[in-house]
N, C-alpha and C positions, 0 to 999 in steps of 0.2 A: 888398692886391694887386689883389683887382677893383677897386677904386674909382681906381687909377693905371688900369688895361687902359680903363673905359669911359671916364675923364677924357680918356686918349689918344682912342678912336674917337667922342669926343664930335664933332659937327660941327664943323673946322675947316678952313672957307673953302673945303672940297671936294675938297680930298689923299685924303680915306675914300673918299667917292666915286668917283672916278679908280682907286684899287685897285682896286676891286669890280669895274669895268669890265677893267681891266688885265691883273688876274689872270688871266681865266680864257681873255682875250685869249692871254696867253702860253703859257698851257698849249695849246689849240687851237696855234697855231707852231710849240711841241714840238714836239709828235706829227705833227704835218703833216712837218717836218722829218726824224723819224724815219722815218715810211713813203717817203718819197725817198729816202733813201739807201738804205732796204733794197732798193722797188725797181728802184734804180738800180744795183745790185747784182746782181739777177734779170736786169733788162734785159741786163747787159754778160756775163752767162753765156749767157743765149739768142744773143747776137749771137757768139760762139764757138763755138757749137755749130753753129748755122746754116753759118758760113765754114768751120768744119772738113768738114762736108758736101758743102759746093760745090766744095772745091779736090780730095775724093775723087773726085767728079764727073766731073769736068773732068780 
């Protein structure tokens, strides 16, 4: 079973490479992705609070 795992991440042609890279690329996106919507979420609750304020105002 090791000997297939490192046969596989043996150098080829620079696929292994590209992951390594890739990886932790996507993971950073995640997260960036998730703090946005959260947020963007906060945001659109402030912006309701705000208007509810202004039209008691007014």
């Amino acid at each position: 079973m090791i000997g297939v795992i490192s046969a596989l991440l043996a150098h080829q042609g620079g696929w292994d490479e590209i992951l390594m890279v890739a990886g932790p690329i996507a993971v950073i996106v995640g997260l960036l992705a998730i703090v946005r919507r959260r947020l963007g979420a906060g945001i659109s609750d402030g912006d309701r609070a705000t208007q509810d304020s202004d039209s008691k105002i007014g």
